[in-house]
Every structure is written in structure tokens, then in C-alpha cells.
Backbone of each chain as ProteinMPNN parsed JSONL, in Angstrom:
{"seq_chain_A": "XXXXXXXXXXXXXXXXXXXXXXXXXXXXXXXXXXXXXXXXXXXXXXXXXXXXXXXXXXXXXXXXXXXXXXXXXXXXXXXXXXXXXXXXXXXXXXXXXXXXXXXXXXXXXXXXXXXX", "coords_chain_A": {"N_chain_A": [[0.849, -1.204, 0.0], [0.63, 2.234, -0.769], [1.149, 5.293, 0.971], [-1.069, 7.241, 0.692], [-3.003, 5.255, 0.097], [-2.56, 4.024, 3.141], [-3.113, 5.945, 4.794], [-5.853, 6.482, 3.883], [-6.746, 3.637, 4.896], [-6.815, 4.279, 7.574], [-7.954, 6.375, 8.261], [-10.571, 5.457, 7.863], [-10.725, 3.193, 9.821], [-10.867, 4.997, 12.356], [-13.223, 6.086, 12.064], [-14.879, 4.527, 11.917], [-15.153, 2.785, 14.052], [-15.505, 3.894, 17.168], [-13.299, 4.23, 19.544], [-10.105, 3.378, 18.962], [-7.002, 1.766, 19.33], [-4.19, 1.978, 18.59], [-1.436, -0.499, 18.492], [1.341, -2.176, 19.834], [1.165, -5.593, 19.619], [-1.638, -7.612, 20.672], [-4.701, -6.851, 22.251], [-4.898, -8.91, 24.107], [-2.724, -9.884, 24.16], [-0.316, -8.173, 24.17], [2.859, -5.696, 23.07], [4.597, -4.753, 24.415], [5.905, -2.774, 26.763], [4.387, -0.183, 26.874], [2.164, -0.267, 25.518], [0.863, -2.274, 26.748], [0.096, -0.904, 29.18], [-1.951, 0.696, 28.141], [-3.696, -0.42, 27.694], [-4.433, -1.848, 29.926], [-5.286, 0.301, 31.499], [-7.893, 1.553, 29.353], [-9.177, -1.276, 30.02], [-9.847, -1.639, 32.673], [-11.506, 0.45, 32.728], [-13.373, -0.602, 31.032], [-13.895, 0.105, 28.53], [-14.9, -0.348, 25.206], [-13.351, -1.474, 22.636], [-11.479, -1.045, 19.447], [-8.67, -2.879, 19.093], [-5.679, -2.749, 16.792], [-3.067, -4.072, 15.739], [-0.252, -2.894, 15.104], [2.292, -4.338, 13.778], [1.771, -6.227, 12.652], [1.595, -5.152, 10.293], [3.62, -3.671, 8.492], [3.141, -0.976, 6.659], [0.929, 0.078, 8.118], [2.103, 0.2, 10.477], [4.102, 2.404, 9.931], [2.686, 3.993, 8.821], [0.861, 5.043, 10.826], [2.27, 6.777, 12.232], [2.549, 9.16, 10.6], [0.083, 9.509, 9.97], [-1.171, 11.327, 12.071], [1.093, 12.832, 12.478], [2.752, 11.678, 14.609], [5.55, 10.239, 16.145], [5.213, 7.514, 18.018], [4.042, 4.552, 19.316], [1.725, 3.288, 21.612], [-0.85, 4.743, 20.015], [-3.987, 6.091, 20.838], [-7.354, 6.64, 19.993], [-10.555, 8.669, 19.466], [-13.335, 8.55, 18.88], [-12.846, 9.218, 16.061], [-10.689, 11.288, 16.292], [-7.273, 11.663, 17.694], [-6.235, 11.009, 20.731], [-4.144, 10.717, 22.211], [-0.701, 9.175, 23.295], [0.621, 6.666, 25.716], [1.932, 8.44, 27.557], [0.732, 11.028, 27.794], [-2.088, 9.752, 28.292], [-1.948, 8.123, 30.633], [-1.341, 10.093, 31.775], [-3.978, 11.885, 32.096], [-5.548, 9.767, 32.998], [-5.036, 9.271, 35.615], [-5.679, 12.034, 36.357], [-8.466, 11.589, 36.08], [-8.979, 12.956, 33.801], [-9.081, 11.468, 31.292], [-11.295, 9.76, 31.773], [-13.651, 11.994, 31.369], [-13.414, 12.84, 29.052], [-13.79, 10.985, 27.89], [-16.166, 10.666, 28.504], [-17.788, 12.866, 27.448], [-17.613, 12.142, 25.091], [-19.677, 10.689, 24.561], [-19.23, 8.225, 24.861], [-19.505, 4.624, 26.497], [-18.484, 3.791, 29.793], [-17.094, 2.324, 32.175], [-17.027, 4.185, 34.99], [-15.154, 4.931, 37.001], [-12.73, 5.643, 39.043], [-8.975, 6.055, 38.649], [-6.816, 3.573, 40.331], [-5.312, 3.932, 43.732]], "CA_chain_A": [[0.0, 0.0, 0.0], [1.117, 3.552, -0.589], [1.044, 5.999, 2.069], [-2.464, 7.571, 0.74], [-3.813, 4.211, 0.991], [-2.513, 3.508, 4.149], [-3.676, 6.747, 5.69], [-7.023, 6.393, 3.951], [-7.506, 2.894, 5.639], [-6.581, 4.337, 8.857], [-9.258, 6.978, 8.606], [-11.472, 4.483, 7.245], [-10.603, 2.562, 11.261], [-11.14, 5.556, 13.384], [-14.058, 6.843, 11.782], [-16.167, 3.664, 11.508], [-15.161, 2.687, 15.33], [-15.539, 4.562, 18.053], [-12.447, 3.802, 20.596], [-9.577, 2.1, 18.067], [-6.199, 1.812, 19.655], [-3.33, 1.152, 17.293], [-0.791, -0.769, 19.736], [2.308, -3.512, 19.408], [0.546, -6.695, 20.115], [-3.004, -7.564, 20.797], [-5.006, -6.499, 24.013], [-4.352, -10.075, 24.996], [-1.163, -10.136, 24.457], [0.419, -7.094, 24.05], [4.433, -7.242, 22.58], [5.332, -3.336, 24.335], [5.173, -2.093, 27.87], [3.455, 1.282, 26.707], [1.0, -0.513, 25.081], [0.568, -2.772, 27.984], [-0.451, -0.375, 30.042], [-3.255, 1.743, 27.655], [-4.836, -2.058, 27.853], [-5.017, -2.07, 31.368], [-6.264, 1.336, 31.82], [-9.081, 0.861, 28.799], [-9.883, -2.706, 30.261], [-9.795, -0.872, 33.82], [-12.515, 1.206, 32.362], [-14.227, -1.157, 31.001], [-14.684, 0.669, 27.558], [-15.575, -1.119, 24.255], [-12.371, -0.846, 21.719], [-10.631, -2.184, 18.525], [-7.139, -2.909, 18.855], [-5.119, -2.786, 15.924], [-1.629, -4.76, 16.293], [1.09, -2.246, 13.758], [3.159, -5.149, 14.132], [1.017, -7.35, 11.934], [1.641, -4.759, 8.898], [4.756, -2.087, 8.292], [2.632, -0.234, 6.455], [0.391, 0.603, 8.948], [3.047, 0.481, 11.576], [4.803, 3.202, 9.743], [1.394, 4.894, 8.357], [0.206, 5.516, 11.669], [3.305, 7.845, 12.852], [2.809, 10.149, 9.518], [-0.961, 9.94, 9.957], [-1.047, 12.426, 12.892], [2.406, 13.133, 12.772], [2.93, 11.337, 16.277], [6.287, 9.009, 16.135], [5.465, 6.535, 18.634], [2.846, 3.705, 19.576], [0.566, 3.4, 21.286], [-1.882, 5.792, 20.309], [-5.834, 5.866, 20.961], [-8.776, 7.529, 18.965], [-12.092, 8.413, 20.344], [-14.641, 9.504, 18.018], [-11.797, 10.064, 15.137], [-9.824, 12.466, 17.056], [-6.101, 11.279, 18.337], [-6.216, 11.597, 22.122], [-2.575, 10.478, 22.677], [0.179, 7.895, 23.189], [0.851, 6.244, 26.006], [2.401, 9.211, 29.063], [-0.777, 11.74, 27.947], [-3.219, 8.761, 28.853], [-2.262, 7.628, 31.941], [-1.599, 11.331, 33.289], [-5.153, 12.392, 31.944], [-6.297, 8.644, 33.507], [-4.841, 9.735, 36.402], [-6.401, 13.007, 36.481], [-9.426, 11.711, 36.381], [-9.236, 13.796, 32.616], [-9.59, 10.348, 30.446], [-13.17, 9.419, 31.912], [-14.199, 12.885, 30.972], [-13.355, 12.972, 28.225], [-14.515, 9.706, 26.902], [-17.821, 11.018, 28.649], [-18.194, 14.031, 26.79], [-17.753, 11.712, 23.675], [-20.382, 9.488, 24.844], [-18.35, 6.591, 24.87], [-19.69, 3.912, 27.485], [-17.451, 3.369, 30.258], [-17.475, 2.525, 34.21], [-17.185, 5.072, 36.077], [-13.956, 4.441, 37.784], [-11.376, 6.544, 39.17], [-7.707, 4.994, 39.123], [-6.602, 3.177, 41.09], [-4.554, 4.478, 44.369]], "C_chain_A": [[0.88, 1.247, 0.0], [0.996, 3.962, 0.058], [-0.653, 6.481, 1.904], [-3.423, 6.532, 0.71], [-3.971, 4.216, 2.196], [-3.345, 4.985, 4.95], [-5.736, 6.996, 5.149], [-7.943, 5.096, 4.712], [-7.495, 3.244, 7.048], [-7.853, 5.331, 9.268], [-10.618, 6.36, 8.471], [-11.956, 3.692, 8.731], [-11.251, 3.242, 11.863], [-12.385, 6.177, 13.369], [-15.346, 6.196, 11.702], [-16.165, 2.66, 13.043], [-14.827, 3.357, 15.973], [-14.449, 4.837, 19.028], [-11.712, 2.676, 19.354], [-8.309, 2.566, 19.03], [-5.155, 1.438, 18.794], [-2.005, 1.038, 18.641], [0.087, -2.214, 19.07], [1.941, -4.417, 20.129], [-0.601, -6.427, 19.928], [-3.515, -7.107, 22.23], [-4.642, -7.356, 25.113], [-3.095, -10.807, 25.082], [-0.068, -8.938, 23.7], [1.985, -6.835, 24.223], [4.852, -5.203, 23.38], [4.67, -3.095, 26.056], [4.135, -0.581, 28.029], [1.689, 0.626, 26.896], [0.219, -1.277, 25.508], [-0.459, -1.763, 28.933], [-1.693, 0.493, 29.637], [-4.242, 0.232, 28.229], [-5.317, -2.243, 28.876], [-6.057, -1.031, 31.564], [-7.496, 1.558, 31.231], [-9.82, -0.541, 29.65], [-10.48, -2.132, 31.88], [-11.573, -0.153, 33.675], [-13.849, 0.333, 31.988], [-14.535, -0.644, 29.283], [-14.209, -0.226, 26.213], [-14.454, -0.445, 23.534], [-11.969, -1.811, 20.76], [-9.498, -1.555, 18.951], [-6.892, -3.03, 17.183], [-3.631, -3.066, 15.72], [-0.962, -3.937, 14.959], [1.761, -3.599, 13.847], [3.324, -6.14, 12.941], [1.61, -6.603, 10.335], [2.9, -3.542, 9.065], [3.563, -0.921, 7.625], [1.664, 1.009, 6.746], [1.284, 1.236, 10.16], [3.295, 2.498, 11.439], [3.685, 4.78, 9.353], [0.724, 5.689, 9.517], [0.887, 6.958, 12.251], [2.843, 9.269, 11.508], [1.282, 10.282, 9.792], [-1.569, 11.441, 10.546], [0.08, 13.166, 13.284], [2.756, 13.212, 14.746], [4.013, 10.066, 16.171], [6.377, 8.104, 17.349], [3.666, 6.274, 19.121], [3.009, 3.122, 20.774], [0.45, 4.885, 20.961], [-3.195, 5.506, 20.109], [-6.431, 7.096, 20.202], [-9.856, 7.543, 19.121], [-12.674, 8.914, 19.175], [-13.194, 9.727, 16.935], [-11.148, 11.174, 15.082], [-8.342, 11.411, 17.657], [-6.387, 12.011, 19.845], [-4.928, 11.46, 23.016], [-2.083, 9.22, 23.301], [0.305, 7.569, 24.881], [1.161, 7.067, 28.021], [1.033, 9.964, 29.181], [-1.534, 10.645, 28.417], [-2.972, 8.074, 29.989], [-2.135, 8.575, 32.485], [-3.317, 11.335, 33.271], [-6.424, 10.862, 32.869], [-6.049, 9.133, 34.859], [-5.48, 10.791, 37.625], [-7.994, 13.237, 36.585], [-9.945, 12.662, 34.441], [-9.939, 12.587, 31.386], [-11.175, 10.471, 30.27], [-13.946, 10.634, 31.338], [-14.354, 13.315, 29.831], [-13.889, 12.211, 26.993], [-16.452, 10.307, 27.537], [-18.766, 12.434, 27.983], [-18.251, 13.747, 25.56], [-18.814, 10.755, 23.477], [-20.342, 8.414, 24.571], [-18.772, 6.199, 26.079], [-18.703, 3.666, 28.166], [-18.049, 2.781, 31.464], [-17.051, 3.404, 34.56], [-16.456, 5.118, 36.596], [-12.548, 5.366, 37.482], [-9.793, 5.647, 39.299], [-7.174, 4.826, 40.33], [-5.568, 3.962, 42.461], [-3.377, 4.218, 44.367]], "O_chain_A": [[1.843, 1.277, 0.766], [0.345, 3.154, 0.72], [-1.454, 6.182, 2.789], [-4.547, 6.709, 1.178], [-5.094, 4.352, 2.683], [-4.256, 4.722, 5.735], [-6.616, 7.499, 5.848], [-9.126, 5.15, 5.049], [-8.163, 2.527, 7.793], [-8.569, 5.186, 10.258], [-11.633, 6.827, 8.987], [-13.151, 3.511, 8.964], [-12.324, 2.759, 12.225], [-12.786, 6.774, 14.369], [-16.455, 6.702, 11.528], [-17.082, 1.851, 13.19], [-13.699, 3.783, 15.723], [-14.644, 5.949, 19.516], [-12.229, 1.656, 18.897], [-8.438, 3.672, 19.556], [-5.346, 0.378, 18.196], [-1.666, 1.92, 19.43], [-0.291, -3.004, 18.205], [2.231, -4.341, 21.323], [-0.975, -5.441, 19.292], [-2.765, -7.027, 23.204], [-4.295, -7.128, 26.272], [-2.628, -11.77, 25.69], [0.767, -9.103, 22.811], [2.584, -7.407, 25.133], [5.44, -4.469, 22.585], [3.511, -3.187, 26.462], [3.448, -0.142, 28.951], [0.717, 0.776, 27.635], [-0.938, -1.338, 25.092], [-1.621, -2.021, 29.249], [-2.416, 0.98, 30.505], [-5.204, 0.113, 28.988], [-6.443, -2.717, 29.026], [-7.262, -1.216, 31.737], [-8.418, 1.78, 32.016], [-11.042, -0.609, 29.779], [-11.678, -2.306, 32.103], [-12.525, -0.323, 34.436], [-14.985, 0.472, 32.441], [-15.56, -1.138, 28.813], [-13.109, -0.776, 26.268], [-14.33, 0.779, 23.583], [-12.002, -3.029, 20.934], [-9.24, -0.367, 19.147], [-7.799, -3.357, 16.418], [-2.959, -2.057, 15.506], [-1.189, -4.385, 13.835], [0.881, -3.964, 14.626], [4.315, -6.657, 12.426], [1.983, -7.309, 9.398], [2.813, -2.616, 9.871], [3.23, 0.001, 8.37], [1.504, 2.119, 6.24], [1.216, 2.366, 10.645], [2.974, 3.426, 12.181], [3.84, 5.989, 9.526], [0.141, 6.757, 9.327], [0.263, 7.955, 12.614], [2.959, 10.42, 11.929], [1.044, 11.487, 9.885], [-2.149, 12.337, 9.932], [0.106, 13.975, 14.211], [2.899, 14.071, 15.617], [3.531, 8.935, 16.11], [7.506, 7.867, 17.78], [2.677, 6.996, 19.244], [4.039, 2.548, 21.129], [1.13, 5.849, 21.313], [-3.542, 4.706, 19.24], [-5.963, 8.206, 19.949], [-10.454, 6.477, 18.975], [-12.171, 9.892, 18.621], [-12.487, 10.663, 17.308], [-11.011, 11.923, 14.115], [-8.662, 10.291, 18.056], [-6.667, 13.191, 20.055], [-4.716, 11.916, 24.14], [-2.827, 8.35, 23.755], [-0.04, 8.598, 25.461], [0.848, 6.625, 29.127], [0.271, 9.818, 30.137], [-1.53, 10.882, 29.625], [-3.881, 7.342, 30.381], [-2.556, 8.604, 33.641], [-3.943, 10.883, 34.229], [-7.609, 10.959, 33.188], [-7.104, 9.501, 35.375], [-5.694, 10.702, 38.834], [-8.647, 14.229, 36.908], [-11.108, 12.855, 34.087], [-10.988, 12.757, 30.765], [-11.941, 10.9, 29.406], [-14.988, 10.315, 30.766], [-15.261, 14.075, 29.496], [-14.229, 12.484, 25.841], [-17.539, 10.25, 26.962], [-19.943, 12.784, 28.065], [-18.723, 14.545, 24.751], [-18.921, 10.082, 22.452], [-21.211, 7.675, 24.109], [-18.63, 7.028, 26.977], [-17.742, 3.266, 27.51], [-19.252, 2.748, 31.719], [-15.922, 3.255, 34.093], [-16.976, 5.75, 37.515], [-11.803, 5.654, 36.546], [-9.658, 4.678, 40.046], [-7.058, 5.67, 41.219], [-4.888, 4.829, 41.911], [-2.604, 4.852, 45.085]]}, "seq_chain_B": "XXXXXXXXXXXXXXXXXXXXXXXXXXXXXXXXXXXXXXXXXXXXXXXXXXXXXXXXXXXXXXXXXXXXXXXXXXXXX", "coords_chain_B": {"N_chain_B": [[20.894, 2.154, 17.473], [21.097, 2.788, 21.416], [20.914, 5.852, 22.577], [22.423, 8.647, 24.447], [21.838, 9.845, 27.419], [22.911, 12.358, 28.31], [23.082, 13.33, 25.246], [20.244, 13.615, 24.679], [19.047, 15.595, 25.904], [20.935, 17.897, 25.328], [19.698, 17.984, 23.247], [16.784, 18.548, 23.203], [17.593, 20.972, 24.532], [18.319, 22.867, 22.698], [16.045, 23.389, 21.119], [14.618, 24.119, 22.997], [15.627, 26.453, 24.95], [14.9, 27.413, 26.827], [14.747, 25.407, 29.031], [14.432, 23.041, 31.505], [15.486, 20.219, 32.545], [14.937, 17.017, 33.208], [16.319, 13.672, 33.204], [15.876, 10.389, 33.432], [17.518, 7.113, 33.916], [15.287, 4.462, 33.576], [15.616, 2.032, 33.603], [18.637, 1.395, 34.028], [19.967, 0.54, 31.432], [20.187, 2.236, 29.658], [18.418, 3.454, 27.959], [15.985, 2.622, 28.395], [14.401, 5.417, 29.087], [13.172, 8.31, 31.21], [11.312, 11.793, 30.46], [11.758, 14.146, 32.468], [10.525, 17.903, 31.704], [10.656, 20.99, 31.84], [9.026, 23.962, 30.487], [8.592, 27.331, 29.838], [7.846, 27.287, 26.695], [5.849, 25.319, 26.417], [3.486, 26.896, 27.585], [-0.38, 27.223, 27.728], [-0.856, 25.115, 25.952], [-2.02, 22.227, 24.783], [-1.516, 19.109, 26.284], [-0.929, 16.956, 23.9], [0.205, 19.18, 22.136], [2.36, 19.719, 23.505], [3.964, 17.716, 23.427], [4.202, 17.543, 20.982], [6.306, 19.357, 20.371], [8.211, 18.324, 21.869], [9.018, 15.763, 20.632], [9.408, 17.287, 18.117], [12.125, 18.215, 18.827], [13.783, 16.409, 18.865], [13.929, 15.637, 16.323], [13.527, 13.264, 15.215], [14.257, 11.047, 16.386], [12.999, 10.108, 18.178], [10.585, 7.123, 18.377], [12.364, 6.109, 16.897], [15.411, 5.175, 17.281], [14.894, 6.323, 20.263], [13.062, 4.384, 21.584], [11.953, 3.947, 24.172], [11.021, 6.223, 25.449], [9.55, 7.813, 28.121], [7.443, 10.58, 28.454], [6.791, 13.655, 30.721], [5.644, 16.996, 30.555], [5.395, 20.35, 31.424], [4.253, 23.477, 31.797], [6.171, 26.386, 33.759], [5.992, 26.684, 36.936]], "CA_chain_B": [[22.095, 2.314, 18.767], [20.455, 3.68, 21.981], [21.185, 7.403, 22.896], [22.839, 8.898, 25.91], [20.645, 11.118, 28.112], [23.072, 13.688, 27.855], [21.896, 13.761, 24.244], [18.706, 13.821, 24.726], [18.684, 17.0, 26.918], [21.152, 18.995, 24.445], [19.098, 17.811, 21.323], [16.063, 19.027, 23.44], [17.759, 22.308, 24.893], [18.265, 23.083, 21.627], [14.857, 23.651, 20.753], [14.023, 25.272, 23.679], [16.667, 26.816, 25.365], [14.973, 27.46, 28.727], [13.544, 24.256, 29.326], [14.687, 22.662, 32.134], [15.877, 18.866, 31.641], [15.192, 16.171, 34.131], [16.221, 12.486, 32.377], [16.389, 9.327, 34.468], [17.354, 5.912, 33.17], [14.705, 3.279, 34.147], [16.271, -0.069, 33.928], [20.051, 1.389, 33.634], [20.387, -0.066, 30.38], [20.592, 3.396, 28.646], [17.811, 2.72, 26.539], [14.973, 3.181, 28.478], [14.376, 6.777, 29.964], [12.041, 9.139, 31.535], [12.31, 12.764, 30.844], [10.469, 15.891, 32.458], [10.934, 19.303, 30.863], [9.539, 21.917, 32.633], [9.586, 25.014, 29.803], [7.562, 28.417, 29.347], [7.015, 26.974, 25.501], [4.655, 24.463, 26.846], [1.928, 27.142, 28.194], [-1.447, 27.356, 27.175], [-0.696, 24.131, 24.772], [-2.716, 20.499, 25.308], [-0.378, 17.853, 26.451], [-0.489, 16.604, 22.873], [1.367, 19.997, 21.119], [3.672, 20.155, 24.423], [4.67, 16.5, 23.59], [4.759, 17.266, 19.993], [7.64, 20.321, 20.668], [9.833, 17.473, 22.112], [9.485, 15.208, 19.357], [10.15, 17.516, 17.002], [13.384, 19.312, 19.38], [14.675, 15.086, 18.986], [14.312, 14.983, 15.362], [12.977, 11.939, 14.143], [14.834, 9.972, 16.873], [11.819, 8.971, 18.604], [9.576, 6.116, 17.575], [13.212, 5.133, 16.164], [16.462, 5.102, 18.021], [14.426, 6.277, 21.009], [11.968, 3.986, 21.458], [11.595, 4.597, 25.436], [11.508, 7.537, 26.485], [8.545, 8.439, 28.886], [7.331, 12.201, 28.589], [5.963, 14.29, 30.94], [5.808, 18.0, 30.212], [4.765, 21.155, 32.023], [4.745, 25.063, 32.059], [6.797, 26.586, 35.362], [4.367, 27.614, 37.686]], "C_chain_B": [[21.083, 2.694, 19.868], [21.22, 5.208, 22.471], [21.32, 7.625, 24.228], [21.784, 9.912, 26.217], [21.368, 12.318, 27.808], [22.972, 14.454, 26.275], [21.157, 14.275, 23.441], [18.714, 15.358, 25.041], [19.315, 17.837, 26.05], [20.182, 18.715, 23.027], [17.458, 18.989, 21.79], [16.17, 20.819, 24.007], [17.787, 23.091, 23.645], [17.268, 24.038, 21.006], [14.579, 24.551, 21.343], [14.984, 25.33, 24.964], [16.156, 27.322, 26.987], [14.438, 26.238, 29.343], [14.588, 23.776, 30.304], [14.5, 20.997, 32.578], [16.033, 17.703, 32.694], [15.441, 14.68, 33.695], [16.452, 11.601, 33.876], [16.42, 8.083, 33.319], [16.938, 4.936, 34.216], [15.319, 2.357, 34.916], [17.815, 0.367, 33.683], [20.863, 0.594, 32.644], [20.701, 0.766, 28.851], [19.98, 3.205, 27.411], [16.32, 3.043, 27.007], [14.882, 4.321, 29.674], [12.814, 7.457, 29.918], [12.511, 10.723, 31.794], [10.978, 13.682, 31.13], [11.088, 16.8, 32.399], [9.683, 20.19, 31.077], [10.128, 23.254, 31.452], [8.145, 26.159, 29.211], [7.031, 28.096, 27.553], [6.042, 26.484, 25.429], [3.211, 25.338, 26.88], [1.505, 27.209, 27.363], [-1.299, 26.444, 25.731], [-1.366, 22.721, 25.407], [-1.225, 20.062, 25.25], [0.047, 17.198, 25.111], [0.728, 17.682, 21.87], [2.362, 19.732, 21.813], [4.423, 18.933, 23.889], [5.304, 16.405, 22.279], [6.026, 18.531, 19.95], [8.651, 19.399, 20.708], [9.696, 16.841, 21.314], [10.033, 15.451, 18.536], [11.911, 18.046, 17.436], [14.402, 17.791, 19.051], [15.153, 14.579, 17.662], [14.195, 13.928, 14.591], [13.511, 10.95, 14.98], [13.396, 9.332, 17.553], [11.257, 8.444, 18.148], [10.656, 5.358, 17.269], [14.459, 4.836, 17.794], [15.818, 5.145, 19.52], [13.484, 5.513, 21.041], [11.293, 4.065, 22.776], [11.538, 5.74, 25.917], [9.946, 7.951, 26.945], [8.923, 9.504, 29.021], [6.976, 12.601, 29.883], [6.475, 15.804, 31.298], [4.947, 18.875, 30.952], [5.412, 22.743, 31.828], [5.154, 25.297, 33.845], [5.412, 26.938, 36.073], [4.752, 29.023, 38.289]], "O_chain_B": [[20.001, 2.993, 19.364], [22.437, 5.128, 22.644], [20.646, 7.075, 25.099], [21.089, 10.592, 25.461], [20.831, 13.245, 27.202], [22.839, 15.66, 26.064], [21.118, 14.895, 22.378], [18.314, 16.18, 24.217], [18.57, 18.753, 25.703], [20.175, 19.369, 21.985], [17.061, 19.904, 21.07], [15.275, 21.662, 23.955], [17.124, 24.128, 23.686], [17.511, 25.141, 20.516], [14.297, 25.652, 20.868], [15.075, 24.44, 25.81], [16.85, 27.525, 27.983], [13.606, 26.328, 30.246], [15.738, 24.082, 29.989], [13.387, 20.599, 32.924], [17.172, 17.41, 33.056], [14.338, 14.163, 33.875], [16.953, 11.944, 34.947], [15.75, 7.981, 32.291], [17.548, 4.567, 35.219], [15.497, 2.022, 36.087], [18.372, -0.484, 32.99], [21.985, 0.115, 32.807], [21.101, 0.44, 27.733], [20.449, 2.942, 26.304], [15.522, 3.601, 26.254], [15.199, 4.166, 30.853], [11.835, 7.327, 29.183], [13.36, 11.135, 32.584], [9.902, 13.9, 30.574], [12.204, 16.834, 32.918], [8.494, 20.202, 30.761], [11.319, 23.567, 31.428], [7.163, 25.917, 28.51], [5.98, 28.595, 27.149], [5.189, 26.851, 24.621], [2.135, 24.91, 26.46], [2.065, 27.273, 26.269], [-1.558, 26.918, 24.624], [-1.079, 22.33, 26.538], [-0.239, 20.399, 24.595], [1.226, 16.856, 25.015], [1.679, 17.299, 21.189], [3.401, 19.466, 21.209], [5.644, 19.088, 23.882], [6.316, 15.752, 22.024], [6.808, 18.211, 19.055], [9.666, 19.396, 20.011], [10.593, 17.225, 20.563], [10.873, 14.759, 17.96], [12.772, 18.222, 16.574], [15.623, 17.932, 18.987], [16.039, 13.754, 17.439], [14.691, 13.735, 13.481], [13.365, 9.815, 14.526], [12.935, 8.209, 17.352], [10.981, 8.957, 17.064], [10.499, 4.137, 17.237], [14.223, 4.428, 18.931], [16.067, 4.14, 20.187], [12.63, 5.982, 20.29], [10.076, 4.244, 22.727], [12.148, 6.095, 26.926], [9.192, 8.4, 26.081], [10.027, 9.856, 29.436], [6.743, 11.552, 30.484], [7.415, 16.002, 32.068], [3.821, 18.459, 31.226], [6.589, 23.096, 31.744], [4.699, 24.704, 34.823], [4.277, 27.306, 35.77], [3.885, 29.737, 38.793]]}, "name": "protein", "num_of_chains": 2, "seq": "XXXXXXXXXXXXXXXXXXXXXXXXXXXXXXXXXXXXXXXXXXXXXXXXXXXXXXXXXXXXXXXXXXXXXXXXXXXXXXXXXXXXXXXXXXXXXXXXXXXXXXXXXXXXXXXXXXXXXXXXXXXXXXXXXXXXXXXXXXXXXXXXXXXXXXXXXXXXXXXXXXXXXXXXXXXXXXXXXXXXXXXXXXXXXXXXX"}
């Protein structure tokens, strides 16, 4: 795939699911400590997501960094917006900013503050 | 290769010359790091521009050569 492929299937992902994560590994087995930890904090939550393993394809791998011009994975997508990689999402989880944010997108979640 | 912290911090002073450059190495394997950069460029920017400043102050090393490096970014108070 060319790059305007690859960035048209990627909009094609975020735009036709709600919560996509593009991450090294799968949720259930995840090959990156970053991307480890979005999994927990999503699963934590409870909220409804596609993964998308870069791992599986270069094209994507590499498509995803030029998409939003963001060089490193993970990164998450609510509503077809980039909400950020890996340090932004556990401060904003942290903060209590995540949940709010997914709730202002009316993305289903639990309710749940992190942990202490 | 992986990259020395000291670096990191001139590749990032660079950019922004008042920023103030805290690196630690994780696992002391000089490979995976955590850096906070406290710098007046940051204000009134989402966590996503502030994060994209240091990416770009690194150059294309992250995602590559860097592949660890935990952010976290703030204006002084």
C-alpha cells in the first residue's frame, strides 16, 4: 500500500469505530510495555475498543506515525480524534481527565477513578 | 544504537533553550528513559502539542532510536 492508501484505511478505522487503539501486540497479548499499560487502563474502564496490532503490517506500523504526525505507539482515537500515546493517557487517567473525556464523547465506560 | 541522556537533553535544549531537563534511566540499560521538561514553551498548549515540541526538538529519533523515552511535560508555575 502507498502511504495515501494507508492513511485512507486508517481513517477508514477511526471513523467507523468509536475507541480504536493502534498498539504492538493484541489487548491479549500485548508485545510493548506502553501498550501494555493503555490495555489495562481501557480494560480498567471497562470501555468497548478495537485494537489494531502495527506489528502485523509495516505499512500501517509506519502509516500511523505520519498519519497524525505522532512518532510513537501506542496511540488511541475516540470519536476520530487522536487523544494520545501512552504518558498523555495515563496522566489524563490519572487526572481523572480520560473518563471525561470519553464522557463528553459518549463513549460507554465505568465510572472508575484509578486506582490508588 | 540507543542514545545517551546527555543527548537527549542537548538535542532538546536546543529547541528550547529554557527548558529545564530532568532524564532518568529506568532499567540502567541506557535505553529506556524518563524525561520531564519543565519550559515556558509548553503554556497554554494540550499535552499533545507540548509533547509534539519534544518530538520535534529530537528529530525523528523517537519512535526510532528512542523507542523509550517516557514524557511528561509542564509550564513553570
Amino acid at each position: 500500500m502507498d502511504q495515501q492508501n494507508v492513511h485512507d484505511w486508517i481513517k477508514d478505522q477511526v471513523q467507523s469505530n468509536d475507541v480504536v487503539l493502534f498498539m504492538k501486540g493484541n489487548r491479549h497479548f500485548p508485545q510493548c510495555g506502553f501498550s501494555a499499560q493503555v490495555v489495562r487502563m481501557l480494560d480498567y474502564l471497562g470501555v468497548d475498543y478495537k485494537d489494531i496490532n502495527v506489528l502485523d503490517d509495516n505499512d500501517v506500523r509506519e502509516g500511523i506515525k505520519t498519519y497524525t504526525n505522532w512518532p510513537t505507539i501506542p496511540q488511541l482515537y475516540v470519536k476520530g480524534e487522536f487523544v494520545g500515546g501512552c504518558d498523555i493517557l495515563t496522566e489524563m487517567f490519572q487526572e481523572g481527565e480520560l473518563q471525561q473525556h470519553l464522557e463528553q464523547k459518549d463513549i460507554a465506560f465505568e465510572k472508575r477513578s484509578a486506582p490508588a | 544504537m540507543p542514545m545517551e541522556a546527555a543527548e537527549i537533553e542537548a538535542l532538546i535544549k536546543a529547541k528550547l533553550p529554557d527548558a529545564q531537563v530532568t532524564i532518568r534511566d529506568l532499567a540502567g540499560d541506557g535505553d529506556h528513559y524518563a524525561a520531564v521538561i519543565v519550559s515556558e514553551a509548553f503554556r497554554g498548549k494540550t499535552k499533545v502539542q507540548q509533547h509534539q515540541l519534544v518530538y520535534d526538538a529530537l528529530q525523528g529519533q523517537m519512535g526510532g532510536a528512542l523507542h523509550a523515552l517516557a514524557l511528561q511535560t509542564s509550564a513553570p508555575d
